[in-house]
Structures are given as C-alpha cells and as structure tokens.
C-alpha positions in Angstrom: 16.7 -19.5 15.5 15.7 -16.2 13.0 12.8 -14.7 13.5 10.7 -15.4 10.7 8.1 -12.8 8.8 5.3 -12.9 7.7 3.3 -9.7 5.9 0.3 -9.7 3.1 0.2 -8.6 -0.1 -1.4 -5.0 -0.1 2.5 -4.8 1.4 3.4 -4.7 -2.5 6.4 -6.8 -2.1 7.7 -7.9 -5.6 8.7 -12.0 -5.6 12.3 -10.7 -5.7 11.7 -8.7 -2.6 10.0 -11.2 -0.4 12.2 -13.6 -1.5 15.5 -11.5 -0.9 14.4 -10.7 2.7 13.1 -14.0 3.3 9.7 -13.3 3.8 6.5 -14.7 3.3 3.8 -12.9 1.8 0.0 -14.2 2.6 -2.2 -13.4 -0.3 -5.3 -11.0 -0.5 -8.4 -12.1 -3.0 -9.6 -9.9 -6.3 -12.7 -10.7 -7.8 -14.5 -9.5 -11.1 -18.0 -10.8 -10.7 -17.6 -14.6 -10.4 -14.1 -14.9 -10.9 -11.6 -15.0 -8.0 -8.1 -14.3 -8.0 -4.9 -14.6 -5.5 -3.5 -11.3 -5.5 -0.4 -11.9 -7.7 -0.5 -15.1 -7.7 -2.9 -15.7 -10.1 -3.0 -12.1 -11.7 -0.7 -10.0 -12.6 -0.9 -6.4 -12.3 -0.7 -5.6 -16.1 -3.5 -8.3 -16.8 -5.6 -6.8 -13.8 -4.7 -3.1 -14.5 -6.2 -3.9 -18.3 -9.6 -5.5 -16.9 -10.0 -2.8 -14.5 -9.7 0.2 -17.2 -12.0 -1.5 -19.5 -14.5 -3.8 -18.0 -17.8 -2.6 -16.5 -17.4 -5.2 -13.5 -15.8 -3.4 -10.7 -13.6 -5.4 -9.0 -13.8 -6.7 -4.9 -11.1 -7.8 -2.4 -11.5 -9.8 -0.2 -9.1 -10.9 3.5 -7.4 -14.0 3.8 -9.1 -16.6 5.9 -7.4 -17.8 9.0 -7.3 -20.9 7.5 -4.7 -19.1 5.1 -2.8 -17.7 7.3 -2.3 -20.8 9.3 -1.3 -22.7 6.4 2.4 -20.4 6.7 2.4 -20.5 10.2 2.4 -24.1 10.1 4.8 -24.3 8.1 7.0 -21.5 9.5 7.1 -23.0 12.8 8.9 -26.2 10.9 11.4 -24.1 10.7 11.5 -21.8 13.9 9.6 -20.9 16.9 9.4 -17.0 17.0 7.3 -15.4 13.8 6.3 -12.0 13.5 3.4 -11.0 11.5 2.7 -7.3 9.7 0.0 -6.5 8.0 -2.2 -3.6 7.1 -4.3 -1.4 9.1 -6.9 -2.9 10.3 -9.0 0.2 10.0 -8.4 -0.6 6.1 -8.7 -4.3 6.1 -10.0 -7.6 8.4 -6.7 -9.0 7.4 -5.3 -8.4 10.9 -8.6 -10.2 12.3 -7.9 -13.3 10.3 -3.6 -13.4 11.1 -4.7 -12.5 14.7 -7.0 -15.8 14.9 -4.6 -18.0 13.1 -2.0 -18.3 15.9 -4.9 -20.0 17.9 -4.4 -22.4 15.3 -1.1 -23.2 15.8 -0.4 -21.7 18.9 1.4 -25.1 20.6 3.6 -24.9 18.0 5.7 -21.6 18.0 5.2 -18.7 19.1 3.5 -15.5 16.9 3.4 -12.0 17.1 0.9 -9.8 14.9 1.3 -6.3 14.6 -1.0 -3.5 12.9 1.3 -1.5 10.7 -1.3 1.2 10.3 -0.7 1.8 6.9 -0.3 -0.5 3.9 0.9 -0.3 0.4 4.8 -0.1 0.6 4.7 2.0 3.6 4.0 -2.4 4.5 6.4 -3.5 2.6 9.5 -1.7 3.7 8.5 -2.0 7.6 8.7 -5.6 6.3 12.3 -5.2 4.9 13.5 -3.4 8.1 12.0 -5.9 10.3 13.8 -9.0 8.5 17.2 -7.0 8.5 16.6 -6.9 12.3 15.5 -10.2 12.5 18.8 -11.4 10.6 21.2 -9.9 12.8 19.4 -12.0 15.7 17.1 -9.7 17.5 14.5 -12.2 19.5 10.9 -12.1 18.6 10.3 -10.2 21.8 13.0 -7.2 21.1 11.7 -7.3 17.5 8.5 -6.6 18.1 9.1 -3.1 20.2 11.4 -2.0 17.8 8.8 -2.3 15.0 6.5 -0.6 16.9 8.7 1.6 18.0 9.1 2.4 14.2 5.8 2.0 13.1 5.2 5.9 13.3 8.5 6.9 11.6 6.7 5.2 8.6 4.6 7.2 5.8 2.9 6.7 2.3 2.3 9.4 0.2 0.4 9.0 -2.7 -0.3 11.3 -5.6 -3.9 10.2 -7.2 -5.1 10.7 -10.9 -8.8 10.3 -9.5 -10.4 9.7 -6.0 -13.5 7.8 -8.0 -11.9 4.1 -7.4 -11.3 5.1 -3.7 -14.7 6.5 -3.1 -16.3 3.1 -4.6 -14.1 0.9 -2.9 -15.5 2.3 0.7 -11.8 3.2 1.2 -12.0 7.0 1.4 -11.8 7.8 4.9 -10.7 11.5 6.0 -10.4 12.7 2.5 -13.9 13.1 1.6 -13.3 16.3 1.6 -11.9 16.2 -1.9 -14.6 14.5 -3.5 -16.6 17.7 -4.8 -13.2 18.8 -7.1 -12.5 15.3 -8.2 -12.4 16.6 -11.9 -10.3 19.7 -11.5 -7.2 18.6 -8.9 -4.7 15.6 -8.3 -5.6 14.7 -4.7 -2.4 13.8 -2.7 -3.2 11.1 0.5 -1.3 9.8 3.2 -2.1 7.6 5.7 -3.1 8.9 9.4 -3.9 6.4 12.7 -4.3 4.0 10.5 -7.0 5.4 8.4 -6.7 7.3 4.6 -5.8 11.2 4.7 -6.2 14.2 2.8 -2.4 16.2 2.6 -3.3 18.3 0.0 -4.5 18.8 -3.8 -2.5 20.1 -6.7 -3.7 20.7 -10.8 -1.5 18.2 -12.4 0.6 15.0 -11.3 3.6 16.8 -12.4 3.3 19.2 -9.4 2.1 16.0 -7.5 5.1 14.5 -8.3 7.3 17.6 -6.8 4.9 17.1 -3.5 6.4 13.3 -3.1 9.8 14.5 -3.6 9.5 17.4 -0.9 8.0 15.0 1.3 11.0 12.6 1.3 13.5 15.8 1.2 11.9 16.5 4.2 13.6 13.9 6.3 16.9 14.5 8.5 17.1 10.6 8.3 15.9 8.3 5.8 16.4 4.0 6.5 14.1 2.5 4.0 12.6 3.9 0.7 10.0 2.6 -1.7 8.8 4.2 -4.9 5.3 2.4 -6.8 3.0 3.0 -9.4 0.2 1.1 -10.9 0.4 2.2 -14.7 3.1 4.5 -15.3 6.7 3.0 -14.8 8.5 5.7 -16.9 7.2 8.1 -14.1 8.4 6.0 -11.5 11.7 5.7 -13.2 11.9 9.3 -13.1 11.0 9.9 -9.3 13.1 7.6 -8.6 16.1 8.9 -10.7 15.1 12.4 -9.3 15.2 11.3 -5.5 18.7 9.9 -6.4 19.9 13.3 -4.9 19.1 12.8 -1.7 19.5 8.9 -1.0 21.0 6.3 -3.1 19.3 5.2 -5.9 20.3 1.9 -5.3 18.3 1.5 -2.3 15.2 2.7 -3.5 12.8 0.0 -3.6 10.6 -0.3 -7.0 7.3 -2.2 -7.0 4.1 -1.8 -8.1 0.9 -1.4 -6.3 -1.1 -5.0 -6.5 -4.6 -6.1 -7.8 -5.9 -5.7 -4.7 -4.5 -1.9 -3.5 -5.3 -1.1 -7.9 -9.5 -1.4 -6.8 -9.0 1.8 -4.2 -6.2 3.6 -5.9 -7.1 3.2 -9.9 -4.5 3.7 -12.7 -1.4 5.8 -13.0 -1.6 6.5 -9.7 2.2 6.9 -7.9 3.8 7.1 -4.3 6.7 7.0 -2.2 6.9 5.3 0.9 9.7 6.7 3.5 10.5 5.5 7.0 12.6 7.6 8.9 13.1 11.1 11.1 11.2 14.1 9.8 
C-alpha cells in the first residue's frame, strides 16, 4: 500500500494542491479575541487578511490537539498502514508535539512517522509534494522517511517582508532581532535557519527585495520543487513568478498564499519563494 501524508496547514497547501498530491492537511487555529477559527477552513485568507489590517484585536494561533491529529490517522490507517507526517519546526510551533503524541493513539493500527521539517510556510508545502511523488512511485514508509530527511536541508524559504512589527508581536522573531531598530527605513529579507527564523539581509524597497528572491533561486545548479506565495499582493506574485520563468518552468511553480495562521507573524503584502534543490 501508498504511503500516505499527512502535513499542517502553515504548509500553505491550496485545496487543489493537497488534494492533487493526495494529502491531508491538519488544521492550525486563528483567533480574534473570542472567536476561533480552523485555518482555512473556516476563514479565508482575504476575509482574515481584511480583519487583520483593520481590527485593533491582534490575532493568536494556536497547535492542533492530538486529538486532531488522531482523527486523520484514524482514518488514514483505514486505508493503509505506513503514514508519514511533516510538519513545521518545532522550534516555531508545538504542532510537532501534538502529531508526535497522536500515533500513541493509534499506534496498533498503522504504523507513523513524524518528521520536523524545520521550516514551514511553502518551504512545508513542497517537501510535502516531493514526498507524495515518492510515496506514489512505491517507496516504503521506511525508505521515505530518509530520503525526506535526506532532503530536508536542500529546502529553503526566503521571504521579503513589508514590516517585521507582526513578527516581533507574534514572539516569532528569532535570529533577526537584529533588524528591529530600522524597521521603518528597510524591507527585511528572512529565511529559515536550524529550524529557527533568520536574518539574510535588508534592502530599501520590495522591488529590490523582489530581485533578492530571484537571485536566490538563480542560485541553484538544481532546482526539484518551487513555490512562490504572498499574503496581499497576487499581481506581484504573478510577476515573480512570470520573471522566474527563465530559469524553471513556469508551469511548475507552485502558487499559494500564505494562511491565517503564517498572516499573524508575517503581516500583509509580504512575498516568498520557496526552492528545494542544490545550491
């Protein structure tokens, strides 16, 4: 039987997407004051996008339970008995706490692997993708799980930022504190780094922080997977993605947009691209 997977949803996977690859996508919680939210599921990212750029409430995320978790496993294990689970650092997130004690739930019933993809975003999503492509050409749960982490370093976000101000209140900063003190005059560029948020560098406008995502996938020798996202601007993303056209099929660029949950940290008309491949 296939290898089923299982990520959550800071992995940004579109419906289409998760449904494409066949895989099943565990829900984080948004909440604006009282009221609680699946993430996607029971707001969208225009509707949350508009709360969070004009509301005084800001929002909170919260993990899945292992309860939730469980709930797919159960049912996943109907259907197979290997499952792999991916899900987002858990320097970031308790999310890989709660999907690490949800296979005691079910653990007579199939067996479950949960890795730390030590990043999240689409970086998630398209280690995701690769991982059901591998699991569809009948790789066992045991091979598949050291060739995803195998892969899980050839796997970067970068992520060109309008303002650091919804990442500093979120908690979420990590290694780029250092950027706090310009907030107002530069366009901080992140990446992810063991797992934790990291500073690459700072530019003046997001045009030029457009031109640092684009030399960062140019960089590659090899490229397997691609994602572009945004939160508020999809003409932008149109453009990147048009732009990076050059240097790997357009078709195969993923396009999604960064969820509720991911929009409390990284704020409006904030954009990335996610590459995994050989620098």
């Amino acid at each position: 039987m296939t290898v089923k997977i299982v990520t959550d949803s800071t992995s940004d996977l579109t419906p289409a997407l998760a449904k494409q690859f066949d895989i099943s996508v565990v829900p984080l919680t948004v909440s604006f004051g009282r009221e609680s939210f699946l993430d996607r599921v029971e707001i969208s990212t225009d509707e949350f996008y508009r709360r969070l750029t004009t509301e005084e409430v800001f929002p909170q995320t919260t993990q899945p339970s292992p309860n939730a978790f469980a709930s797919v496993y159960k049912k996943l294990c109907a259907e197979t008995h290997e499952v792999m689970v991916l899900t987002i650092s858990k320097k970031l997130s308790g999310t890989y706490d709660s999907a690490l004690s949800a296979t005691q739930m079910v653990k007579a019933e199939c067996n479950i692997e949960v890795i730390d993809s030590e990043s999240t975003a689409a970086a998630l999503g398209i280690l995701a993708i690769w991982a059901s492509k591998q699991a569809s050409s009948g790789m066992s749960l045991a091979d598949l799980k050291k060739a995803v982490q195998s892969r899980v370093a050839d796997i970067k976000p970068v992520v060109a930022f309008d303002t650091l101000k919804y990442l500093a209140r979120g908690g979420r900063i990590g290694k780029a504190k250092g950027f706090l003190g310009v907030l107002l005059s530069v366009k901080p560029v992140l990446t992810t780094k063991d797992g934790e948020v990291s500073p690459l560098t700072q530019v003046r406008t997001m045009k030029a922080g457009i031109d640092v995502l684009y030399n960062f996938a140019a960089s590659h020798k090899r490229i397997d997977e691609m994602a572009v996202e945004y939160a508020t601007t999809p003409d932008m993303a149109d453009a990147l993605i048009e732009r990076l056209g050059a240097i790997y099929p357009r078709e195969n660029i993923y396009l999604t947009t960064f969820s509720p949950v991911l929009g409390c940290y990284m704020g409006p008309n904030v954009i990335s691209v996610s590459v995994m491949g050989k620098a």
